[in-house]
C-alpha positions as MATLAB code, in Angstrom:
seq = 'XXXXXXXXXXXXXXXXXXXXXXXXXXXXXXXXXXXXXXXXXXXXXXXXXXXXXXXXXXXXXXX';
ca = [
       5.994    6.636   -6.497;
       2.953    5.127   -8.205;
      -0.519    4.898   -6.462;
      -1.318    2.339   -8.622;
       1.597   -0.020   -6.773;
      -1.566   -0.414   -4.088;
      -3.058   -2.663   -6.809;
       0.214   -4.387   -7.919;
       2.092   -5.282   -4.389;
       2.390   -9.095   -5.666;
       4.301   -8.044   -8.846;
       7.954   -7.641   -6.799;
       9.859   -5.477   -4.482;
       9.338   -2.269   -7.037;
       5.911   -2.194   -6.397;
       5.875   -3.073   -2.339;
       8.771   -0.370   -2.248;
       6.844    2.658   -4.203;
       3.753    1.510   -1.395;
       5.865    2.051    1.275;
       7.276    5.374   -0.098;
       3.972    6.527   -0.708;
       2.490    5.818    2.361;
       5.578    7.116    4.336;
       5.433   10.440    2.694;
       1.656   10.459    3.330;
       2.648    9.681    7.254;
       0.130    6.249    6.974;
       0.999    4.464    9.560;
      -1.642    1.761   10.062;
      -3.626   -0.688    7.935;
      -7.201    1.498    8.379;
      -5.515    4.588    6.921;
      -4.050    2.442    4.052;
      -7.716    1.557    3.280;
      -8.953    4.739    3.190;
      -6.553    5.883    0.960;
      -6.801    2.786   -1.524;
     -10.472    4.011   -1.322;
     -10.233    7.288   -2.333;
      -7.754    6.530   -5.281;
      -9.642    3.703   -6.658;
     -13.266    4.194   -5.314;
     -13.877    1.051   -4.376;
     -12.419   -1.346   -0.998;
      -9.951   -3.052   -2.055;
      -9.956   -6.963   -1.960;
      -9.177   -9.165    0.476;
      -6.224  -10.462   -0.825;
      -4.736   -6.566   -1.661;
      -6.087   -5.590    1.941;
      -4.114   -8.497    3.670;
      -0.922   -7.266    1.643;
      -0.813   -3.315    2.763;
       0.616   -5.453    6.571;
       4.198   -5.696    4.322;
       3.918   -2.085    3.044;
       3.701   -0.794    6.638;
       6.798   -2.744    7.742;
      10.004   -1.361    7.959;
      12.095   -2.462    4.373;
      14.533   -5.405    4.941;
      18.409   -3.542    5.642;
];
């Protein structure tokens, strides 16, 4: 798992999956919580663009 998949979630399913693994092992949940920890890693909000992206990380990976 790579924090720095938070920043990369548009570069394919390697980086969206390491984001989910992350924040399932983390027990994130929600959007908010995603925030906060993209905050804390990077010390700065992500953008609007990243922010609307963490909605796939939180869903449940394709079977």
């Amino acid at each position: 798992m790579k924090l720095h998949a938070l920043q990369n979630l548009d570069r394919g399913d390697r980086d969206l999956r390491d984001a989910r693994q992350l924040a399932a092992h983390l027990g994130i949940r929600d959007a908010a919580a995603l925030h906060e920890l993209y905050l804390s890693v990077y010390d700065e909000a992500p953008s609007d663009e990243a922010s609307l992206r963490f909605r796939s990380v939180l869903r449940e990976s394709p079977q």
